[in-house]
PQR file with spaces between the fields and no chain letter, atoms N, CA, C, O and H, PARSE charges and radii, in Angstrom:
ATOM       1  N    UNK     1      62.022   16.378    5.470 -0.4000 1.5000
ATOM       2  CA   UNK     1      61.497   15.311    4.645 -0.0000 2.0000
ATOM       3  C    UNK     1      60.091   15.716    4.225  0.5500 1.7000
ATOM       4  O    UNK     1      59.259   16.018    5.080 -0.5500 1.4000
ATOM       5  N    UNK     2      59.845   15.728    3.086 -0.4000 1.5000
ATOM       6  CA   UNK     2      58.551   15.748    2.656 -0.0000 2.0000
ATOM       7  C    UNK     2      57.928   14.450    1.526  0.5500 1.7000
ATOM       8  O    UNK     2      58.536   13.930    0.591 -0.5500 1.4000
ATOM       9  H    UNK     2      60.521   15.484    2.391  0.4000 1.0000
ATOM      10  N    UNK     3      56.648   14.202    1.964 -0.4000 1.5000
ATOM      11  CA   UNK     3      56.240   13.126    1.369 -0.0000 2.0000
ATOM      12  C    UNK     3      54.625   13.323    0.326  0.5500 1.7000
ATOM      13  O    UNK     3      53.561   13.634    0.860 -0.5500 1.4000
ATOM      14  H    UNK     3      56.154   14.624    2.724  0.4000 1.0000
ATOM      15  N    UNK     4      54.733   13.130   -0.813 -0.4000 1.5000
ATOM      16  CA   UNK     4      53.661   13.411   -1.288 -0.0000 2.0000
ATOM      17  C    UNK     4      52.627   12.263   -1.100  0.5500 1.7000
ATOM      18  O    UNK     4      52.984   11.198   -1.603 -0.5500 1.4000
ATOM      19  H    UNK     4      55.598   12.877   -1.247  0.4000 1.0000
ATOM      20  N    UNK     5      51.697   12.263   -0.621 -0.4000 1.5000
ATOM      21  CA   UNK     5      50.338   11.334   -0.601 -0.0000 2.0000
ATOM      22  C    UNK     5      49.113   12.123   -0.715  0.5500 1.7000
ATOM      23  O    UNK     5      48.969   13.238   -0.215 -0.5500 1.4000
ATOM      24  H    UNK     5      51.406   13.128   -0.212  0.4000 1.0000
ATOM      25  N    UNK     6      48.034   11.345   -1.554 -0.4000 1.5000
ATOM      26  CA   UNK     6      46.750   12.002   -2.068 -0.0000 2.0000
ATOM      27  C    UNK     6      46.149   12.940   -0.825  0.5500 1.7000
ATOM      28  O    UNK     6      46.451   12.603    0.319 -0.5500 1.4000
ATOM      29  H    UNK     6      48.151   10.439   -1.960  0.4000 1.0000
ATOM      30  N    UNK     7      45.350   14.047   -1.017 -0.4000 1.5000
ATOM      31  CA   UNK     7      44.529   14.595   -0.115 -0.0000 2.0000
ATOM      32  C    UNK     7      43.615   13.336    0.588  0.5500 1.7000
ATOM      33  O    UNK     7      43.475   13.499    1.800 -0.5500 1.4000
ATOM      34  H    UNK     7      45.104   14.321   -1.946  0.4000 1.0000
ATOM      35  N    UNK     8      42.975   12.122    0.045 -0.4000 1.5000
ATOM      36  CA   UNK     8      42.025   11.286    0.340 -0.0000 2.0000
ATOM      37  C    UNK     8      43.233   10.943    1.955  0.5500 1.7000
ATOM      38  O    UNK     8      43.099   11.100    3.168 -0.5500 1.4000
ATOM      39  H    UNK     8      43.088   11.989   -0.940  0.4000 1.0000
ATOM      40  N    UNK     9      44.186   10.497    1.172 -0.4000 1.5000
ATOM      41  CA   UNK     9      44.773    9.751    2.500 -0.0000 2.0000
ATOM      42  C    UNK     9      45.212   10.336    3.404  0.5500 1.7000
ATOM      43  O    UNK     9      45.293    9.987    4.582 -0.5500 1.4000
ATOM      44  H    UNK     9      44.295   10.369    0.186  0.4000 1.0000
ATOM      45  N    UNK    10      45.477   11.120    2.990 -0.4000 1.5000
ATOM      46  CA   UNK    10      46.074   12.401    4.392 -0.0000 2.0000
ATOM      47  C    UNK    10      44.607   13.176    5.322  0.5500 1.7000
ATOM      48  O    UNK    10      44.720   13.512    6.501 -0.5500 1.4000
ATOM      49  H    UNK    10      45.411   11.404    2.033  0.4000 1.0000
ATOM      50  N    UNK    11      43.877   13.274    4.874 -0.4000 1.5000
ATOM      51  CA   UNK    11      42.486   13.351    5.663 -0.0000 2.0000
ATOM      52  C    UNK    11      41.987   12.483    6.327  0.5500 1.7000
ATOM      53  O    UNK    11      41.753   12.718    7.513 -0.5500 1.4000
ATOM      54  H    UNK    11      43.786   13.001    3.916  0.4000 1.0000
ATOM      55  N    UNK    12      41.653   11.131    5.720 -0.4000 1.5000
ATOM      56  CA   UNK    12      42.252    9.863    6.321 -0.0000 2.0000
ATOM      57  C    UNK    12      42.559    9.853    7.746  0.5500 1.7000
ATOM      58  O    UNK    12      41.939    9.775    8.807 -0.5500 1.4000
ATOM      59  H    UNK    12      41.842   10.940    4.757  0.4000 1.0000
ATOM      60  N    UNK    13      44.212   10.007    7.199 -0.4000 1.5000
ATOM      61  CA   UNK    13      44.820    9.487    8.756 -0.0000 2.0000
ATOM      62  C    UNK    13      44.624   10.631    9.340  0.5500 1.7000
ATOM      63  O    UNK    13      44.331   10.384   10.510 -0.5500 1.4000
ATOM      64  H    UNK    13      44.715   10.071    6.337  0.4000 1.0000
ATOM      65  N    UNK    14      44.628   11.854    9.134 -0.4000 1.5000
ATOM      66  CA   UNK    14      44.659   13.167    9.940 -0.0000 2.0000
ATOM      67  C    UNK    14      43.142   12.859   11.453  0.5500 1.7000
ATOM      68  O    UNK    14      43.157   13.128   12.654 -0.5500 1.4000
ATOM      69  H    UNK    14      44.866   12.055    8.184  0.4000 1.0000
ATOM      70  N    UNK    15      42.102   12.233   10.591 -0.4000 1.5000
ATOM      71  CA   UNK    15      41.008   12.130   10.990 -0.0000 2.0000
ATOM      72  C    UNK    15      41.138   10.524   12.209  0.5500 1.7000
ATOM      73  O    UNK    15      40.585   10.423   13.305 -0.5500 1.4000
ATOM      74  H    UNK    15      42.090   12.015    9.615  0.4000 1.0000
ATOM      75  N    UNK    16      42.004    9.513   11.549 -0.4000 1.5000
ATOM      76  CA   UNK    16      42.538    8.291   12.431 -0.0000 2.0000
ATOM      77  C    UNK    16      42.960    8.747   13.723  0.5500 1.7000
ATOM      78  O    UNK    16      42.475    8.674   14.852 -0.5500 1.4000
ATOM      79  H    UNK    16      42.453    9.594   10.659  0.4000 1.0000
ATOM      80  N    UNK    17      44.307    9.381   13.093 -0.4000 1.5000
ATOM      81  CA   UNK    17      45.208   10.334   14.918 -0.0000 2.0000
ATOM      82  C    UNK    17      44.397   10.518   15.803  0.5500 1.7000
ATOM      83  O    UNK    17      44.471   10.101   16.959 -0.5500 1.4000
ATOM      84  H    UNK    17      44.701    9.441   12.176  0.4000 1.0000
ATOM      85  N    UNK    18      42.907   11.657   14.950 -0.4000 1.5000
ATOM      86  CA   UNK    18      42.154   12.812   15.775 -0.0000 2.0000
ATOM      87  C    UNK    18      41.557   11.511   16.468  0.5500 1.7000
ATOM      88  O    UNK    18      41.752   11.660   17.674 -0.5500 1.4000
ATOM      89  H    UNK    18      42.847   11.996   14.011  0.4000 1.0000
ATOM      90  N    UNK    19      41.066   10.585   16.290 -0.4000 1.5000
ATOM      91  CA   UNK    19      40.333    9.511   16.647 -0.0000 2.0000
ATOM      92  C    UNK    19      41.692    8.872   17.737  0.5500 1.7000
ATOM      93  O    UNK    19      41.165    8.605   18.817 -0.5500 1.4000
ATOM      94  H    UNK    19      40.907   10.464   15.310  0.4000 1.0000
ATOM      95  N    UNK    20      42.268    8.753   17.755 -0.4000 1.5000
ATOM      96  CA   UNK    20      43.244    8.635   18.489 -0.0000 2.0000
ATOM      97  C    UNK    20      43.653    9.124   19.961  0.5500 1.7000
ATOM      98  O    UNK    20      44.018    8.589   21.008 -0.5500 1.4000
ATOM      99  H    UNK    20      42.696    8.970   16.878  0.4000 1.0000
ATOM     100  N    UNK    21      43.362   10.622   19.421 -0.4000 1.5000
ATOM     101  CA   UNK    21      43.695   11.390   19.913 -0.0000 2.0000
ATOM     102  C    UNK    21      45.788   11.432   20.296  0.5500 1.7000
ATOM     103  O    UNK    21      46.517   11.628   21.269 -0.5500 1.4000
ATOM     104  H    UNK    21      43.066   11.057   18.570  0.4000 1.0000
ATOM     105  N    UNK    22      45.942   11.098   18.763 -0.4000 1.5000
ATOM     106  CA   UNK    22      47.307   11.321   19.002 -0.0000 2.0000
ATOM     107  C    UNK    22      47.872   12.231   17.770  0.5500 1.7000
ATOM     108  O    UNK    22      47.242   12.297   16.714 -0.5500 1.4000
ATOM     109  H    UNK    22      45.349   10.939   17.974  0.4000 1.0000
ATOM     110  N    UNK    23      49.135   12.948   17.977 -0.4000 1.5000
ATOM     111  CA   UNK    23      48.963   13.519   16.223 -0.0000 2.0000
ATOM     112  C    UNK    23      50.081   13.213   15.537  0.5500 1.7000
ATOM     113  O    UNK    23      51.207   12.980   15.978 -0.5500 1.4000
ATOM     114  H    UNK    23      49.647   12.894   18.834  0.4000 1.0000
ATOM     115  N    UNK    24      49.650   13.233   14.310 -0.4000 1.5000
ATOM     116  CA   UNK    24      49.805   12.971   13.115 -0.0000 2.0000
ATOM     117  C    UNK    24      51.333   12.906   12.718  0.5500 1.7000
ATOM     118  O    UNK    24      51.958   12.278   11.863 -0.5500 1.4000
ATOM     119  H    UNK    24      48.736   13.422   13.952  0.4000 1.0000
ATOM     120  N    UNK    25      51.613   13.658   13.523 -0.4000 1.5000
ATOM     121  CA   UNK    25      53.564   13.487   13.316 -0.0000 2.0000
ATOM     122  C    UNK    25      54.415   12.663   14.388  0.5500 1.7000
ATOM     123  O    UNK    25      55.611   12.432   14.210 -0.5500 1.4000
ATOM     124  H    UNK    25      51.106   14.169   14.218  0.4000 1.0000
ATOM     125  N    UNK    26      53.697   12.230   15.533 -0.4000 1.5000
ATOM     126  CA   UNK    26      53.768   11.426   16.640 -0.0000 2.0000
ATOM     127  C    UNK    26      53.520   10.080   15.863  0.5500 1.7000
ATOM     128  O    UNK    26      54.575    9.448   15.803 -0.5500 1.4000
ATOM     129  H    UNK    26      52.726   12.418   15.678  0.4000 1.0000
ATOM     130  N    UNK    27      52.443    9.416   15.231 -0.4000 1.5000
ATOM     131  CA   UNK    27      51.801    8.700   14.601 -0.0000 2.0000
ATOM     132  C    UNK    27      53.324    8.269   13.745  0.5500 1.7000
ATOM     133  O    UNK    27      54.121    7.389   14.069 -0.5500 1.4000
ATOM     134  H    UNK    27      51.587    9.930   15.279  0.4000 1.0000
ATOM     135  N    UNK    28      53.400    9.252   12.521 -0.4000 1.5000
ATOM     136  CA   UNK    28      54.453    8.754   11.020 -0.0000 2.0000
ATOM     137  C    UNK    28      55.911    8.356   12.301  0.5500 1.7000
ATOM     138  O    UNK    28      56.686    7.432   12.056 -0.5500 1.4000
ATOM     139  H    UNK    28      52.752    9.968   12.259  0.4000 1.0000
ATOM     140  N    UNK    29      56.034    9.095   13.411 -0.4000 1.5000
ATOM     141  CA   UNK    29      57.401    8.440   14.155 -0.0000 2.0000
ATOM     142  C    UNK    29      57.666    7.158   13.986  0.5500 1.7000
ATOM     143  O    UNK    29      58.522    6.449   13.457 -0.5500 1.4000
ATOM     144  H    UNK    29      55.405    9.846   13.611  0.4000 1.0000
ATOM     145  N    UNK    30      56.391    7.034   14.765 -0.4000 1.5000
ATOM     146  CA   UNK    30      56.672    5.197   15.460 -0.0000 2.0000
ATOM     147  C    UNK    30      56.095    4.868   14.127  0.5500 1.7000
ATOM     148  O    UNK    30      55.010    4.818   14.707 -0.5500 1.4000
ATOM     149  H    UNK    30      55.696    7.610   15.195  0.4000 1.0000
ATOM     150  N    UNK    31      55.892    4.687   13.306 -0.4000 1.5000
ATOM     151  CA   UNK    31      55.533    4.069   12.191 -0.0000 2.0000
ATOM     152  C    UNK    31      56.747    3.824   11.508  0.5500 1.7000
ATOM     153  O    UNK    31      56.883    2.829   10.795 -0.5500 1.4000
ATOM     154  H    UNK    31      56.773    4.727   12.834  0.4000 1.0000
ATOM     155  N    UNK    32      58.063    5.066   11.759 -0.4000 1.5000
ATOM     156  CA   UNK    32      59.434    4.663   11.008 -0.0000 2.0000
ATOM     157  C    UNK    32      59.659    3.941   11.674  0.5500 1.7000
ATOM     158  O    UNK    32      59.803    2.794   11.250 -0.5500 1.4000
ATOM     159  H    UNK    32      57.953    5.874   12.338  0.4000 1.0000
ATOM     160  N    UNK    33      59.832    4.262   13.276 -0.4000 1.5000
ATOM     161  CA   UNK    33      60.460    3.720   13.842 -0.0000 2.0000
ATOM     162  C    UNK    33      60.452    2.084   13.925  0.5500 1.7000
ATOM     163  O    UNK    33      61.434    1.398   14.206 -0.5500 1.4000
ATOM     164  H    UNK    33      59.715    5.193   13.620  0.4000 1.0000
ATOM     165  N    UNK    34      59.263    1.649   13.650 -0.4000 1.5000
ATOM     166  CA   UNK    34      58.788    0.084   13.965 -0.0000 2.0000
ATOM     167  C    UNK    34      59.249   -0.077   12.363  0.5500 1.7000
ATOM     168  O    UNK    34      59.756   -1.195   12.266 -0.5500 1.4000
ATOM     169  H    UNK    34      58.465    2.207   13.422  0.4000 1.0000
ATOM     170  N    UNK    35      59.266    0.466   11.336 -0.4000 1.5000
ATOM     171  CA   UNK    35      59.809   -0.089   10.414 -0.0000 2.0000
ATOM     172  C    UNK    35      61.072   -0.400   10.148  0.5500 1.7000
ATOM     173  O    UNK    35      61.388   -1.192    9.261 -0.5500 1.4000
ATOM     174  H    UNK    35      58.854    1.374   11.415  0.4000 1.0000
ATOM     175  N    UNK    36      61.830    0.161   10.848 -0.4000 1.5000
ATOM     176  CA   UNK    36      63.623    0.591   11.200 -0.0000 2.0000
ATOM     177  C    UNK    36      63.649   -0.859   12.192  0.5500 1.7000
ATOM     178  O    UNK    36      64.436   -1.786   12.001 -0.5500 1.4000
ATOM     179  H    UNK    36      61.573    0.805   11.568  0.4000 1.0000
ATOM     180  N    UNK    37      62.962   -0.831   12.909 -0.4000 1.5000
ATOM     181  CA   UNK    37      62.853   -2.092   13.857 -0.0000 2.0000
ATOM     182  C    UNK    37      62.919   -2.955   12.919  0.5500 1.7000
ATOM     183  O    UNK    37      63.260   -4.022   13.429 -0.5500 1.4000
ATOM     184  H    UNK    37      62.323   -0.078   13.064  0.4000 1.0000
ATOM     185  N    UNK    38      62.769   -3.062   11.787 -0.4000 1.5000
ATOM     186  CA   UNK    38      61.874   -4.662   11.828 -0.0000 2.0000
ATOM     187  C    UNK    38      62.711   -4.802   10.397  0.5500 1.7000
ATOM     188  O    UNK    38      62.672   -5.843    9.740 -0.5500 1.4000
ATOM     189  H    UNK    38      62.492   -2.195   11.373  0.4000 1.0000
ATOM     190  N    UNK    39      63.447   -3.670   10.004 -0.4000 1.5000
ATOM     191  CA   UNK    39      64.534   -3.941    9.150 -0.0000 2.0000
ATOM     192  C    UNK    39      65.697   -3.295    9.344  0.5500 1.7000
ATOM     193  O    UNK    39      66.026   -2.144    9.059 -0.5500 1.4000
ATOM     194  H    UNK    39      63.479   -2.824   10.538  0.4000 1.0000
ATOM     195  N    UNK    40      66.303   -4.210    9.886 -0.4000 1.5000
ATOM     196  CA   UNK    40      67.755   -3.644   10.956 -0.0000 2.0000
ATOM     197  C    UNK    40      68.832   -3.849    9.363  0.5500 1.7000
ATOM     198  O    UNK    40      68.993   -4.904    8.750 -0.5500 1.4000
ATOM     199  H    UNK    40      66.035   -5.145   10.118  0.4000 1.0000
ATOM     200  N    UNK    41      69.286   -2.811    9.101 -0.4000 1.5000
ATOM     201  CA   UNK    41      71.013   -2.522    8.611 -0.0000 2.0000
ATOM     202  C    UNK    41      71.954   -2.773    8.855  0.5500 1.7000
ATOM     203  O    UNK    41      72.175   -2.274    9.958 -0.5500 1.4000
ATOM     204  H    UNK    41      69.155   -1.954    9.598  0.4000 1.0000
ATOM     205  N    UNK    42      73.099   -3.487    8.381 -0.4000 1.5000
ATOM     206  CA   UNK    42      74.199   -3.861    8.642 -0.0000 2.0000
ATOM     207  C    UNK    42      74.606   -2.908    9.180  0.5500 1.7000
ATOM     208  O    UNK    42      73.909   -1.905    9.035 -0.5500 1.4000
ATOM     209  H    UNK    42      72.919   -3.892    7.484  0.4000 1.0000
ATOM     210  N    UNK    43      75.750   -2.782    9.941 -0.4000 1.5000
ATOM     211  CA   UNK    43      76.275   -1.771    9.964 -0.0000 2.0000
ATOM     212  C    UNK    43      77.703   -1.573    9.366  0.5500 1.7000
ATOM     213  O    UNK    43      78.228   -2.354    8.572 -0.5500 1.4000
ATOM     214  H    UNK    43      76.316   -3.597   10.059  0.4000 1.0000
ATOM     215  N    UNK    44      78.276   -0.405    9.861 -0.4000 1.5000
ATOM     216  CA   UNK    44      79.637    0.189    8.474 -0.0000 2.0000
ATOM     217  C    UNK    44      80.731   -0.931    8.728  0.5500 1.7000
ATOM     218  O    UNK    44      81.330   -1.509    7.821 -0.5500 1.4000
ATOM     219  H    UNK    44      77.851    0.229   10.506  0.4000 1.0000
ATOM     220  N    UNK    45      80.841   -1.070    9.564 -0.4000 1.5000
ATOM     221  CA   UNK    45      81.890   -2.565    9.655 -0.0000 2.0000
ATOM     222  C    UNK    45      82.056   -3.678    8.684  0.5500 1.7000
ATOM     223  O    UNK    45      82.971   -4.169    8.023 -0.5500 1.4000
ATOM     224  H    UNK    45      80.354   -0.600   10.300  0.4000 1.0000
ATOM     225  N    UNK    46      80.379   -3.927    8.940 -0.4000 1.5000
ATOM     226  CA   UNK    46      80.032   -5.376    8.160 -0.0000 2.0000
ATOM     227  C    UNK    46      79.946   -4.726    6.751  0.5500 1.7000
ATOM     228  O    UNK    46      80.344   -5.400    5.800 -0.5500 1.4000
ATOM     229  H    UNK    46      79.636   -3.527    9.477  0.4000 1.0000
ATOM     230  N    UNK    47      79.459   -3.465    6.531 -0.4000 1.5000
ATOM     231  CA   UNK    47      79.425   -3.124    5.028 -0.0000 2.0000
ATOM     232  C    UNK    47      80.817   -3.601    4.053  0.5500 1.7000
ATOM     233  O    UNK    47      81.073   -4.228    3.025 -0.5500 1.4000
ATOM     234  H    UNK    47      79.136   -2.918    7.303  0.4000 1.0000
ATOM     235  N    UNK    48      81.594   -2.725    5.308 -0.4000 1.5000
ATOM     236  CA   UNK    48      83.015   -2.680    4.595 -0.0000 2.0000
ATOM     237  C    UNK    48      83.655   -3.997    4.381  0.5500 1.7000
ATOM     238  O    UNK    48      84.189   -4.159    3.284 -0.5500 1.4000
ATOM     239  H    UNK    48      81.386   -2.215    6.143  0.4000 1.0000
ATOM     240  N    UNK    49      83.690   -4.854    5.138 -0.4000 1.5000
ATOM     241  CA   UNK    49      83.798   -6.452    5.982 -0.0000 2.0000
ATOM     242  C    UNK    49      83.390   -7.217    3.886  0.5500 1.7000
ATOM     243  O    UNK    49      84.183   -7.719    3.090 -0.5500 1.4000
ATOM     244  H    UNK    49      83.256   -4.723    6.029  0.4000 1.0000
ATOM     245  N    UNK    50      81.946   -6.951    3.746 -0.4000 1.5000
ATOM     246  CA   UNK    50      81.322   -7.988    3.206 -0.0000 2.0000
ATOM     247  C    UNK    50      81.616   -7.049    1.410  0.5500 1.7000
ATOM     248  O    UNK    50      81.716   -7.725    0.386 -0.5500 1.4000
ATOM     249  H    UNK    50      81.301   -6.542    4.393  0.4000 1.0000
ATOM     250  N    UNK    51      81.691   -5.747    1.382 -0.4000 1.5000
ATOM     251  CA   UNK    51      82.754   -5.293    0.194 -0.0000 2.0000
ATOM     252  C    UNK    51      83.722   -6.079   -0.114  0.5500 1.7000
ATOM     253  O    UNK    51      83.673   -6.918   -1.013 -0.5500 1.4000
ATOM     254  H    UNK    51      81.610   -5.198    2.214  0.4000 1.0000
ATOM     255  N    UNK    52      84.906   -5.804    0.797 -0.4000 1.5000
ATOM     256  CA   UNK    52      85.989   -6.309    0.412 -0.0000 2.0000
ATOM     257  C    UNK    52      85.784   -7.615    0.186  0.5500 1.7000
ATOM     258  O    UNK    52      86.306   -7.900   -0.892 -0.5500 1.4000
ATOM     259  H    UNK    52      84.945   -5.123    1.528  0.4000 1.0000
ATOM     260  N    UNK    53      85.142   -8.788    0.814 -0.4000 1.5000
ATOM     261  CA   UNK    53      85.042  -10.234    0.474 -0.0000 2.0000
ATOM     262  C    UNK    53      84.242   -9.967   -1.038  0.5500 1.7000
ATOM     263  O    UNK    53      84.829  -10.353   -2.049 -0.5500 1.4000
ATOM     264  H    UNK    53      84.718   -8.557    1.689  0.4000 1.0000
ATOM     265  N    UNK    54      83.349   -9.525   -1.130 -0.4000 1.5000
ATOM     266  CA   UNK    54      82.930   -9.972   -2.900 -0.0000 2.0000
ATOM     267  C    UNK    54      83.824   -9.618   -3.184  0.5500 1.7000
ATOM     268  O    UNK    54      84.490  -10.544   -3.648 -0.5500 1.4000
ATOM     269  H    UNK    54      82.872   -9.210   -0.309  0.4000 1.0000
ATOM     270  N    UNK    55      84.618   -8.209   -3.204 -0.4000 1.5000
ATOM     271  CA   UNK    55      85.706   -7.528   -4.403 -0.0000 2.0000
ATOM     272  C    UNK    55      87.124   -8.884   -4.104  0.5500 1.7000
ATOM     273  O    UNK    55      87.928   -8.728   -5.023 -0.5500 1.4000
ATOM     274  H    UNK    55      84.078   -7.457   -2.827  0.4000 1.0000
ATOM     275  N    UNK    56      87.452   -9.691   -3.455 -0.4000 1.5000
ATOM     276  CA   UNK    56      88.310  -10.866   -3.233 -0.0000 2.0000
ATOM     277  C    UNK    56      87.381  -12.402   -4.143  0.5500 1.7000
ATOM     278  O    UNK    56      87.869  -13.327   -4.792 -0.5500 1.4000
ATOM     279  H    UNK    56      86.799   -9.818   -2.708  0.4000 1.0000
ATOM     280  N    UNK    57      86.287  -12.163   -3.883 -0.4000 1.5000
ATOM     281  CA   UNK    57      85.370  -13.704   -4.608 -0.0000 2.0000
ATOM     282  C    UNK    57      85.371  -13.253   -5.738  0.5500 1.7000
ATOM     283  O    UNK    57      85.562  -14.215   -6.482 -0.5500 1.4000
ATOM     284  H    UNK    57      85.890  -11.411   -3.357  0.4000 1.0000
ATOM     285  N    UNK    58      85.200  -11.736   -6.710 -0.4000 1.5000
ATOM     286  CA   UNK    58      85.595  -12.186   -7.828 -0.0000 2.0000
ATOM     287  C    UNK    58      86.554  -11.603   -8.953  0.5500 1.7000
ATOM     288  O    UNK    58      86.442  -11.218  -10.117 -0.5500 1.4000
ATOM     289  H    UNK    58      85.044  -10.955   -6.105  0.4000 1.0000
ATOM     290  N    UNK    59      87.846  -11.777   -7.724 -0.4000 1.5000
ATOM     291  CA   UNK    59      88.904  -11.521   -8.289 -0.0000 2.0000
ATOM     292  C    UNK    59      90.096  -12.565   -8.424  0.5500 1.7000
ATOM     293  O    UNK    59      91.251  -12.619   -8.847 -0.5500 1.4000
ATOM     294  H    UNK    59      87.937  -12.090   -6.779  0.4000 1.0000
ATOM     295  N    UNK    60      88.747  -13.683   -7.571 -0.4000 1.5000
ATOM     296  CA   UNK    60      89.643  -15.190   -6.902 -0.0000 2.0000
ATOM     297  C    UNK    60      88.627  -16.056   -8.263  0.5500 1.7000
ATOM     298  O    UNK    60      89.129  -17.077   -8.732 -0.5500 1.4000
ATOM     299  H    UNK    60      87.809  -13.639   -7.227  0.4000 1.0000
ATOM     300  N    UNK    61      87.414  -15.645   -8.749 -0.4000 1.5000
ATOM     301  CA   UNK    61      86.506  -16.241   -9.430 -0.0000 2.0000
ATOM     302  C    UNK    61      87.376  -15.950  -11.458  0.5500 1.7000
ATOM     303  O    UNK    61      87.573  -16.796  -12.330 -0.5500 1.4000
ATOM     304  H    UNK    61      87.005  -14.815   -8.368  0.4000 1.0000
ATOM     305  N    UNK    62      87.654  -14.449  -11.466 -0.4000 1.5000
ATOM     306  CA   UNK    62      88.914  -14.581  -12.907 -0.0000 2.0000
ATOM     307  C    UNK    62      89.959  -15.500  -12.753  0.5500 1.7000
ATOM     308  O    UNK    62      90.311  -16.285  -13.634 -0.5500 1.4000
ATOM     309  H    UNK    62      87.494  -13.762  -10.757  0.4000 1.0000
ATOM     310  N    UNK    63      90.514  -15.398  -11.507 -0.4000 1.5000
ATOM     311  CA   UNK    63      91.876  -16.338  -11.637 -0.0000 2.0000
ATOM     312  C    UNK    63      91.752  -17.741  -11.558  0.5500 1.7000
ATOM     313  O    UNK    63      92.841  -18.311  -11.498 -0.5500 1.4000
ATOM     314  H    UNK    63      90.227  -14.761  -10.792  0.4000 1.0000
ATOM     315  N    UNK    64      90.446  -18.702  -11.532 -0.4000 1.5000
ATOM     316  CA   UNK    64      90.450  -19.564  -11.375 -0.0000 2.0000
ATOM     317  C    UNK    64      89.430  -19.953  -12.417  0.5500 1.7000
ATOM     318  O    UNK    64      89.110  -21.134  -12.556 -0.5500 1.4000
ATOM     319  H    UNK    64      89.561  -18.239  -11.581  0.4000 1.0000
């Protein structure tokens, strides 16, 4: 994965971590990770589950 962000901000945080004393790729982890947290995904079940019900609501929505 690569991510483009300005030199300003990446010096930035590079300099935050060091202040930290944690680094910088430890840091972007838990930063997905708490974002993954905090927006949980259906999963393939329910994907498939909640497909097929629209593709039935509006095929029940022409015929009526």
């Amino acid at each position: 994965m690569r991510v483009r962000v300005s030199r300003d901000l990446r010096d930035e945080f590079l300099l935050a971590c060091q202040a930290d004393d944690k680094p910088a790729a430890q840091m972007i982890r838990e930063f997905m990770r708490a974002y993954v947290e905090s927006h949980p995904v259906p999963s393939e079940d329910n994907t498939k589950n909640e497909s097929r019900d629209e593709h039935a609501d509006r095929r029940n929505s022409k015929q009526g």
